[in-house]
Each structure stands twice: as structure tokens, then as C-alpha cells.
C-alpha positions as CSV (number, residue, x, y, z in Angstrom):
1,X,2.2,-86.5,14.3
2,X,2.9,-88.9,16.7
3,X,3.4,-88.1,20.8
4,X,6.8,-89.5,20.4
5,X,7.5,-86.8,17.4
6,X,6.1,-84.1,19.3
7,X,8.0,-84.5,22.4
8,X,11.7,-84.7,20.5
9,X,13.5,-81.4,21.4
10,X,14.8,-79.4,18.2
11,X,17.6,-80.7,16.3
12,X,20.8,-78.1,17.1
13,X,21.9,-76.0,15.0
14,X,25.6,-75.2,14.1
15,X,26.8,-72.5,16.2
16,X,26.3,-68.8,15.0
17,X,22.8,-69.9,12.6
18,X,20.4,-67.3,13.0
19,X,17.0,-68.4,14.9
20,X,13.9,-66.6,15.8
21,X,13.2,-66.6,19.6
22,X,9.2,-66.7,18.8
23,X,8.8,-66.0,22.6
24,X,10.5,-62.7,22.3
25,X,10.1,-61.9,19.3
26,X,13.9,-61.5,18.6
27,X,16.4,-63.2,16.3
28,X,19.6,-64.3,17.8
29,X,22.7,-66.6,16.7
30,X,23.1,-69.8,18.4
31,X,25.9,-70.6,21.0
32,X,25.2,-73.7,22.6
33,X,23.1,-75.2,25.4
34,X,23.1,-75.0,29.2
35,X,20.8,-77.3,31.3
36,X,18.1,-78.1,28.4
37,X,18.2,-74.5,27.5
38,X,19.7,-72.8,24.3
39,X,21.7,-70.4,24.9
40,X,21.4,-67.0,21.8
41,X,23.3,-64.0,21.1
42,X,21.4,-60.9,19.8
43,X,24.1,-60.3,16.2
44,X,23.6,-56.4,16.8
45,X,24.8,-55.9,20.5
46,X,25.4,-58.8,21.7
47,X,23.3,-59.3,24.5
48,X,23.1,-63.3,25.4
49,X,19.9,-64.7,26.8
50,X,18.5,-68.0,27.3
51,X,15.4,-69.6,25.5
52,X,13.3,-72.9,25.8
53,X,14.1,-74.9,22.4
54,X,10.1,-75.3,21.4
55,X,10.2,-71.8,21.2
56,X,12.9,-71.6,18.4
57,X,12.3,-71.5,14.8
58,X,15.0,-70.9,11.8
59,X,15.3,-67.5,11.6
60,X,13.1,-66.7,7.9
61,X,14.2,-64.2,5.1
62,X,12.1,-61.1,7.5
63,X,13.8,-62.1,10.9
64,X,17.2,-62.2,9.3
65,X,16.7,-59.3,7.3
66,X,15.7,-57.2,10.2
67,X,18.0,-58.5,12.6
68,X,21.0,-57.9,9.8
69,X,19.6,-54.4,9.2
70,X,19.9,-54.0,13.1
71,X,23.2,-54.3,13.2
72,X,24.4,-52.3,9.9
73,X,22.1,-49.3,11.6
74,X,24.0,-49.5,15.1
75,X,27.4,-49.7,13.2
76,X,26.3,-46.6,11.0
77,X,25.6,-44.5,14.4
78,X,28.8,-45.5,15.7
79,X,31.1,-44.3,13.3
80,X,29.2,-40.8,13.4
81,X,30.2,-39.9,16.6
């Protein structure tokens, strides 16, 4: 790989693809950008935080399987009470 390869920033995705935050560990749909940042929203609660691009990968079968499961879960406990 070249150095000017390695220093290109991510491609974007399209808003709402699910990516895996490998820095947190947490899989989030993206929203956009904001001052060389992406900007994700967790798909269960919502909760928006901000992570560097080199630190995003597409979200694999695993991430969006758990992340997916996440959300059906919270939506299960809701409608019990």
C-alpha cells in the first residue's frame, strides 16, 4: 500500500448503513460528518456520538446481528410494561 492510500479518509457511506465503531466496540448507523469526524447513531436507543473515520469498519454479519438483536430486546421490554 502506498502512503498516499493509507492516508485517504474512508469512503462515506449512505446515511443510516450500519458501521462498527472498532474503538468502542459498538455498531451505529451513519448520519453524516462534523469537522473530519463521523457522526453515528446507536439503532437501539438512539444515543448519537462522534468517531474518528479510521476507526470505522462496515458493520459484519456479528455486529449487525447483535446490534439488530439489541433493539428487538429493548422493544420486547417495552411493550411489557
Amino acid at each position: 500500500m502506498s502512503n498516499a492510500e493509507a492516508s485517504e479518509p474512508p469512503a462515506l457511506p449512505e446515511i443510516g448503513t450500519l458501521v462498527h465503531d472498532t474503538a468502542k466496540d459498538k455498531v451505529g448507523e451513519f448520519r453524516g460528518t462534523a469537522a473530519g469526524r463521523w457522526l453515528l447513531r446507536s439503532p437501539g436507543d438512539g444515543a448519537m456520538w462522534e468517531a474518528e473515520p479510521g476507526a470505522i469498519e462496515p458493520a459484519g454479519t456479528y455486529e449487525r446481528m447483535r446490534a439488530l438483536s439489541a433493539v428487538a430486546n429493548a422493544k420486547g421490554r417495552a411493550n411489557r410494561r
